[in-house]
Every structure is written in structure tokens, then in C-alpha cells.
C-alpha positions in Angstrom: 0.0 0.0 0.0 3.2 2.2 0.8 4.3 1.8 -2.4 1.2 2.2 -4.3 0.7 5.6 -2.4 3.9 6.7 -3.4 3.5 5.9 -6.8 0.6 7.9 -7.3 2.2 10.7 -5.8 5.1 10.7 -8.0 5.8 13.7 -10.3 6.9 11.8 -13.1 3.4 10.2 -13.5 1.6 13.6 -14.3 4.9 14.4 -16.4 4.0 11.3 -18.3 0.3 12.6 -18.5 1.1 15.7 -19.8 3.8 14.4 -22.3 0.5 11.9 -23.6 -1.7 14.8 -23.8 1.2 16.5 -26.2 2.0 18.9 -23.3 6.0 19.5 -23.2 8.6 22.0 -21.6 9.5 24.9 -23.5 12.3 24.0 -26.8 11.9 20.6 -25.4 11.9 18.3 -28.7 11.2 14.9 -27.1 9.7 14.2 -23.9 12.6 13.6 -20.7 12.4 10.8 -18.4 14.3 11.4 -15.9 13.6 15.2 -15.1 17.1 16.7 -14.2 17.1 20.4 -14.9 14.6 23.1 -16.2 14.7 22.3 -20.0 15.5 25.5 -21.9 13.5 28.5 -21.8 12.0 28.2 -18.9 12.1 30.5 -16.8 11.5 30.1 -12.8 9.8 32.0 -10.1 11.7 34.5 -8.6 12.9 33.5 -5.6 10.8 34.4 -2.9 12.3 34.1 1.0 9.3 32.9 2.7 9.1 29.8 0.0 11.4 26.9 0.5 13.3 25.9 -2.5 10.8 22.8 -2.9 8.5 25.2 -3.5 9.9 27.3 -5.7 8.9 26.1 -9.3 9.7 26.8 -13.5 6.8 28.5 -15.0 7.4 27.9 -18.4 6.3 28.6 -22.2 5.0 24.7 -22.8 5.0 23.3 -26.3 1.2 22.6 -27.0 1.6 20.0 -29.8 -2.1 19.2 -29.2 -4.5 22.2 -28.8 -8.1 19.7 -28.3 -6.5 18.6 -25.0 -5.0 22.1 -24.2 -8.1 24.1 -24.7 -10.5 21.0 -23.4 -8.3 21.0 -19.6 -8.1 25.2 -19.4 -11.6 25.2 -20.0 -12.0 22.4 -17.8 -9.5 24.0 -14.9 -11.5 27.0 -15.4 -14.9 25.5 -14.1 -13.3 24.7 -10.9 -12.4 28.1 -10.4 -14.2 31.4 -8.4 -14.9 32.5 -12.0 -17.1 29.7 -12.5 -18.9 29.5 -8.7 -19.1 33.1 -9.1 -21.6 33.0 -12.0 -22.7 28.9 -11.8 -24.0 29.4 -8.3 -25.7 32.9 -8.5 -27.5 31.5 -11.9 -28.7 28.8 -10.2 -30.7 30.8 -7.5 -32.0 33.4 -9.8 -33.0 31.4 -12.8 -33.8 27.5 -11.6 -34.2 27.1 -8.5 -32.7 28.5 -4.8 -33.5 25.7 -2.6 -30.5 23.8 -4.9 -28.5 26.9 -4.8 -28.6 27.1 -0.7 -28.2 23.6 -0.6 -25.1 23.8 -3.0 -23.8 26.5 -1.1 -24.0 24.6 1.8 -21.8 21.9 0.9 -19.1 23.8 -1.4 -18.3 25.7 2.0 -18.3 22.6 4.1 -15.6 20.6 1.7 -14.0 24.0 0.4 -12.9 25.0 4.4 -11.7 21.0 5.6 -10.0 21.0 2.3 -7.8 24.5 2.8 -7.2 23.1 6.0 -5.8 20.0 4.9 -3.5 21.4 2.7 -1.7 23.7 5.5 -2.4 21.0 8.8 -0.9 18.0 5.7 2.0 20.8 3.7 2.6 18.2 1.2 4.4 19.6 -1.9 3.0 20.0 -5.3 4.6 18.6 -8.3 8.0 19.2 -8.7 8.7 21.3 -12.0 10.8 19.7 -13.6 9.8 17.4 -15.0 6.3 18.5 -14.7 5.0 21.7 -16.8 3.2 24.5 -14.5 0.3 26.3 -16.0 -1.0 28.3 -12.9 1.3 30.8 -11.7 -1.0 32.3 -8.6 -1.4 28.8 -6.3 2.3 27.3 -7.1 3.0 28.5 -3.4 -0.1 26.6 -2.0 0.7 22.6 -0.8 -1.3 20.3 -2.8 -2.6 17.5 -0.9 -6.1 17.3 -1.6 -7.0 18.8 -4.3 -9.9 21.6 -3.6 -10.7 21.5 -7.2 -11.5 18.0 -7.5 -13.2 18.2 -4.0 -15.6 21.6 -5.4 -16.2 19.7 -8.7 -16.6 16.3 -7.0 -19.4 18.2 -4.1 -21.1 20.4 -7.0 -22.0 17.4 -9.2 -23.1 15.0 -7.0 -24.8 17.6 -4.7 -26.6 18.5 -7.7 -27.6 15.3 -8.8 -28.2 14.0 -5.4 -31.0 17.1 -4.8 -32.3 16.9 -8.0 -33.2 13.2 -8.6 -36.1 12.8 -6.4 -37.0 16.6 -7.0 -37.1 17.1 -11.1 -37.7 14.5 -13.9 -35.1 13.4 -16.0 -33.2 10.4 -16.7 -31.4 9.5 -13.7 -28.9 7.9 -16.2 -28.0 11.2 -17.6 -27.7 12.8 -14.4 -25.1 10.5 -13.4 -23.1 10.7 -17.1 -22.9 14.6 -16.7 -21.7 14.6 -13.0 -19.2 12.3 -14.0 -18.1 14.1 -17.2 -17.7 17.2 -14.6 -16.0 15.9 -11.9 -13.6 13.9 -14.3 -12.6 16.6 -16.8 -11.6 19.2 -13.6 -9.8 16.4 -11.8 -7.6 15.4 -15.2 -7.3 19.3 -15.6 -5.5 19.6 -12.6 -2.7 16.9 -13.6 -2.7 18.5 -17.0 -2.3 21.9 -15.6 0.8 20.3 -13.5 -0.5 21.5 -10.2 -1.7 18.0 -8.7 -0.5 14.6 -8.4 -2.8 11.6 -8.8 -3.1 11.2 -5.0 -4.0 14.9 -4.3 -6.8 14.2 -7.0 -8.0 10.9 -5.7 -7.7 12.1 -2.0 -9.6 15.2 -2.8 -13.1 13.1 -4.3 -12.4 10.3 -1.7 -12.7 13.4 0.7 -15.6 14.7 -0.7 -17.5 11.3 -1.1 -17.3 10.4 2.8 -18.0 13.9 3.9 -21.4 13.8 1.5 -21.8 10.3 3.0 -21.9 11.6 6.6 -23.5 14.7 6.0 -26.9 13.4 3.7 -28.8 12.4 6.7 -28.6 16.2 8.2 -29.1 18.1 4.6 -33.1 18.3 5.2 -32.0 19.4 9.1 -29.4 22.1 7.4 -32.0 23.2 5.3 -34.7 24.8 7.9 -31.8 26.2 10.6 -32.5 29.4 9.4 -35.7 29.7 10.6 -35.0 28.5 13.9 -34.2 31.3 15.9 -33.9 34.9 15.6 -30.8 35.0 17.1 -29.4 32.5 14.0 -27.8 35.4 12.2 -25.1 36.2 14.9 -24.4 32.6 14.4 -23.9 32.8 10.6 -21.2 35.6 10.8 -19.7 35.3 14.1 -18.6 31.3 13.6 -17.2 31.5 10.1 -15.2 34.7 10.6 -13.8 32.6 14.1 -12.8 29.9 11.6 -11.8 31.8 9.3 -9.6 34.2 11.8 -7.7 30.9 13.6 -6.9 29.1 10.5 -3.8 27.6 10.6 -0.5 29.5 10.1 1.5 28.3 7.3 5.5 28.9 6.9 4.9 31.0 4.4 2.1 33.4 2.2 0.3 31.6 0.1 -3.6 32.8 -1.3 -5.0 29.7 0.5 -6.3 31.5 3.6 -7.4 34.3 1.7 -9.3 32.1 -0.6 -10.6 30.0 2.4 -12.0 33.0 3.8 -13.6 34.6 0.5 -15.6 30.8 0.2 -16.7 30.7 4.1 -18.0 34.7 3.9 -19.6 33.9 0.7 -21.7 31.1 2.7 -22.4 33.4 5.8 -23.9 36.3 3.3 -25.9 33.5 1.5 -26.8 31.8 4.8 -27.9 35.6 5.9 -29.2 36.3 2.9 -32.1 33.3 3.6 -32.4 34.1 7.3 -33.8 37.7 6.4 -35.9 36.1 3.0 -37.8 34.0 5.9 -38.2 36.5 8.6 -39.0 39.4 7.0 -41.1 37.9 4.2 -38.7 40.1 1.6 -39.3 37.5 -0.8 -40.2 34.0 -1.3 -38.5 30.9 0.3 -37.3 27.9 -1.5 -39.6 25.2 -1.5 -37.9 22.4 -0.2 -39.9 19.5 -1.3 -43.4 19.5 -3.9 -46.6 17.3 -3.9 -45.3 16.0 -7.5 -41.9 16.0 -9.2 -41.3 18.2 -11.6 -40.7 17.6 -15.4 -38.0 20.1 -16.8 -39.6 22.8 -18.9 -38.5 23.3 -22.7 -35.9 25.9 -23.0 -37.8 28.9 -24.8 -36.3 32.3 -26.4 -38.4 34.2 -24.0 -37.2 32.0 -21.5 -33.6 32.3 -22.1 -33.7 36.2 -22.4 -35.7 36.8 -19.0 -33.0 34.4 -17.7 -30.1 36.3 -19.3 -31.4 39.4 -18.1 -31.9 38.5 -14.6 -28.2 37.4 -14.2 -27.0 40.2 -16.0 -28.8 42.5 -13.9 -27.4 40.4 -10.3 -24.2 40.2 -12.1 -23.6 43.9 -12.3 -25.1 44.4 -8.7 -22.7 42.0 -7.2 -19.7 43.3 -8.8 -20.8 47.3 -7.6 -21.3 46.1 -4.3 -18.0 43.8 -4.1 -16.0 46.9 -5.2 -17.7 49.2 -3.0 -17.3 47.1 0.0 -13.7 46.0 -0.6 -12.7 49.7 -0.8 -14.6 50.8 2.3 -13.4 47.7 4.1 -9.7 48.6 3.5 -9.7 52.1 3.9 -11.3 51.8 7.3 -8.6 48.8 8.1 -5.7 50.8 6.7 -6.7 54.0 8.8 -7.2 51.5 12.3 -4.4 50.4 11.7 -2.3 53.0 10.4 -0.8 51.5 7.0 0.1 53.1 4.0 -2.7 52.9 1.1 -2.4 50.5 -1.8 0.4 48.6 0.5 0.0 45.4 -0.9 1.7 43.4 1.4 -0.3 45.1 4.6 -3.2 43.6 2.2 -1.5 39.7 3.3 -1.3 40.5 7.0 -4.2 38.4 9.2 -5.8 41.2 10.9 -6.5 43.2 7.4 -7.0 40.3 5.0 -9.3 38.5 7.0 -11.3 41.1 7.5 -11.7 42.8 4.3 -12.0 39.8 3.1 -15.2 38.8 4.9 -17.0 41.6 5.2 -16.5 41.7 1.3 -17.8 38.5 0.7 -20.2 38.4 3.2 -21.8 41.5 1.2 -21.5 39.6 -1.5 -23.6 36.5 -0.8 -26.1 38.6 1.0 -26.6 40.9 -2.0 -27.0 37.7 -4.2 -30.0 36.4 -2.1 -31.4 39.1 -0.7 -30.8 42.6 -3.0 -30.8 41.0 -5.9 -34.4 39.3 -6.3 -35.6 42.8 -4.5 -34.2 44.0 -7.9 -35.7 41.6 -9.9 -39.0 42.2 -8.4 -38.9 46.1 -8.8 -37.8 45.4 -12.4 -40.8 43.2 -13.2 -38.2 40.2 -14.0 -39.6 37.5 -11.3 
């Protein structure tokens, strides 16, 4: 078992991935087995003194010499990304349906935190470069063991799937083909993108699995906490911005708390977000259950532009609101704390980045679930 583990965690394996997928070092003519030296024209990191030299890594100019796989794993890396949550998860509770987007929510956060977590309690390396080919420049100084791609993509699928089947009509069959497809195409995207080995991958949807295994029984539980007291609120903001606040210290900067912290605030505004829907009757609830299941109507044109319109609309909302909060946020942190503005590293310490960070998000989520259906209602889109 030793040696199977370490096999799978061996950088030459996702070298030899990428080499099959007709990924290669810069001027490289022919793929290298045994990996000594940066091949030529690549170019590393600087060096950075709070990075150990493990860390440090060649960011180089690959040789595509097959763009179907090149394209197919960017776009693929790119749905496990804020870009895609940011715009996937918003959709799905203006346009289809917010009891899935709460419940979505819900367990992106859960897998998203334990899985930062892991990575700083665990610190195991990422792929040593050479012989693999990095991609991704702004996580290279984040450990890599598990993946919180594969874990996001790996929660989001089967979340979806696993809400949906006795909720909507549709082949079951299908459901299960395209949550698959998902899951599989960001975990491969992160071997071909050079910053995961196979184990990171495997341990990350292994993760995700048994956490969705121990947490089914309590979704329906999950669901109806914010109605339970008025005092739920203080709750949602005060015990994500303590976990957030102690998370553990690394030996270095990387974006992994910061991250951490712009998933978990995200949850507390959404979480908010539903606690004032329900108690102030602002707008409706999700329903979390119907007398029948529901068959999935046609796609129309009028159907797509209302939906089209309605994101558009939230879209720009959310990003006004982020930027406005973000500046107040650090202006009022810079002045308490007397730091030069525009100081980007004053930006990494813990007692400005958490904080800006949080209330930023928080905002964020909030305005997604709350402001943003107000909107749509005034505008005569709901």
C-alpha cells in the first residue's frame, strides 16, 4: 500500500500525463524521463524568501503539440475556479431554483474549508517542476494534498444530482453521465495543468464522497436552521469569521487563507441572505420538497432572455457592491491600523486580509440572495 501511495504521488506520473496529452517543456523536442534540470526556456519563479526551495517552481512557455486537449483541460480548470462559482452558483438561484443553490452553497463551503485546511495542517508539496510543466502561476506557493478542485467539482455534481433526482424529472442515467463528465474533466485538468499529483486528485473526491456520506442524513435538518431562531444570524457571521480568523499558520504566504475566507464569507452572506428572506417575508422561500416531481420545462427564447437578463442585472449588482465594499473595508482597516494605502503586502497581514476579506464577501452572498431578487422584483423580471 506504501508503495502504491507513493506511486501515485510521484511527479513523473503527471509528467507522463502531460507528455500523452502533447503537453512539453518549452524548446523541449522529445519528452525527458528522468527530469534533471529546467529544459531550456523556462524560466522560474523569482525567488521568494518565505518559500522553500521545494516550492519554488519553473513557470514555463509549454509546447502545446495538441491544442483539443489544451483548450479541453483550461476550460476544464477553469470550471473549478471562483470565476465559474461566481456566475454557476448565483444563476442557479435566480434562474432554476434557490433551494439547490442554498443547498449547493452549503456543501461547497463545508468541503472547500476542511480541504484548505488539509492542505496547510498535511503541507505536502505539489509537483516538482521539472519534469512537470506548471500552468497556474498564482497557487504554485499553496501545498497540494487534496485537491480543492477536484473536491468543489466532486461536491457540486453530485450535490446537484443527489437534490435533484427525487425533485425534477429526468433520466437519472443522464444525471449521473454529466456529473461524472464534470467531476472527471476538472480532476484530469489539474494533472494536465501540472499542479496535482494523482493522489492529491484521488484524496480530494475520496474526501468529498465520505463527507457527503456523513452529511446526507442532516441536509433536510441544514435546510430549515434558518428559521429557527432569531438569534441564528449572529451565528452565521460570528462562527465563520472565528474559523476563518484561527486558521492555521502556514511557513509561508500563500492565497489559501485568503481564498478559504472569500468561500466561508460567501456562505455566511448567503446563509444571511435566507435568514432575512424568511423572517421578513422580503421575498419567497425555496420550497424544499413538492406534492409532485417536476418535469423540466422546454428551453424557450423568451425563457432564455428573462434568464439572461436576470443574471446580467445580479451580475452587475454583485460586482458594484464587491467593489464598493472591498474599498470601504480597506480604507477603514488601513486608517485603524495606520498603514500606507495601496500597501500590498499590509493587504497579506491576518488582521487586514481577514477582514476585508469577509466583510467583502459576506456582502457579497447577502446581495446575491437578498438585494438582488428585490431588484428583480422592482424590475418586473420574477
Amino acid at each position: 500500500m506504501a508503495e502504491l501511495l507513493r506511486s501515485l504521488q510521484d511527479s513523473q506520473l503527471v509528467a507522463r500525463f502531460q507528455r500523452r496529452c502533447g503537453l512539453f517543456p518549452a524548446r523541449e523536442d522529445s519528452p525527458r524521463e528522468n527530469g534533471a534540470g529546467p529544459s531550456e526556456g523556462a524560466t522560474r519563479v523569482p525567488e521568494v524568501a518565505h518559500i522553500p526551495a521545494n516550492q519554488q517552481a519553473y513557470i514555463e512557455k509549454p509546447v502545446v503539440k495538441n491544442y483539443f486537449y489544451y483548450y479541453l483541460f483550461r476550460f476544464s480548470a477553469a470550471l473549478g475556479q471562483e470565476v465559474f462559482y461566481i456566475t454557476f452558483l448565483p444563476f442557479t438561484h435566480w434562474n432554476i431554483d434557490p433551494f439547490l443553490s442554498r443547498r449547493l452553497v452549503m456543501i461547497w463551503v463545508l468541503v472547500m474549508y476542511i480541504g484548505q485546511v488539509a492542505k496547510d495542517i498535511l503541507k505536502w508539496p505539489r509537483p516538482s517542476s521539472p519534469p512537470v510543466v506548471k500552468l497556474e502561476k498564482r497557487v504554485v506557493a499553496e501545498y497540494g494534498m487534496p485537491s480543492t478542485h477536484a473536491m468543489a467539482a466532486t461536491a457540486i455534481s453530485f450535490t446537484l444530482l443527489i437534490s435533484t433526482m427525487d425533485r425534477y424529472q429526468y433520466p437519472f442515467a443522464l444525471g449521473l453521465t454529466m456529473a461524472v463528465v464534470f467531476s472527471t474533466l476538472v480532476c484530469l485538468s489539474r494533472l494536465y495543468t501540472g499542479m496535482h499529483t494523482v493522489l492529491d486528485v484521488l484524496g480530494g473526491v475520496l474526501i468529498t464522497a465520505v463527507l457527503i456520506a456523513l452529511t446526507y442524513p442532516a441536509w433536510t435538518l441544514i435546510d430549515s436552521l434558518d428559521s429557527a431562531s432569531p438569534l441564528f444570524p449572529v451565528c452565521a457571521i460570528v462562527v465563520p469569521f472565528f474559523l476563518c480568523y484561527n486558521y492555521p499558520v502556514s511557513d509561508y504566504y500563500s492565497p489559501t487563507r485568503a481564498d478559504t475566507t472569500t468561500v466561508v464569507a460567501a456562505g455566511a452572506g448567503v446563509t444571511l441572505g435566507f435568514w432575512i428572506n424568511h423572517f421578513f417575508q422580503l421575498v419567497s422561500q425555496p420550497t424544499p420538497s413538492f406534492p409532485v416531481i417536476r418535469s423540466i420545462p422546454a428551453l424557450t427564447t423568451d425563457m432564455l432572455v428573462l434568464g439572461l437578463t436576470k443574471f446580467m442585472v445580479g451580475i452587475v449588482l454583485i460586482v458594484l457592491v464587491r467593489q464598493l465594499v472591498q474599498n470601504l473595508s480597506l480604507q477603514v482597516l488601513f486608517s485603524w491600523f495606520k498603514v500606507v494605502t495601496r500597501n500590498k503586502e499590509a493587504r497579506r497581514r491576518l488582521e487586514i486580509e481577514v477582514p476585508y476579506k469577509f466583510v467583502t464577501y459576506t456582502s457579497v452572498g447577502l446581495c446575491a440572495t437578498t438585494f438582488v431578487p428585490m431588484l428583480h422584483r422592482f424590475l418586473g423580471l420574477l
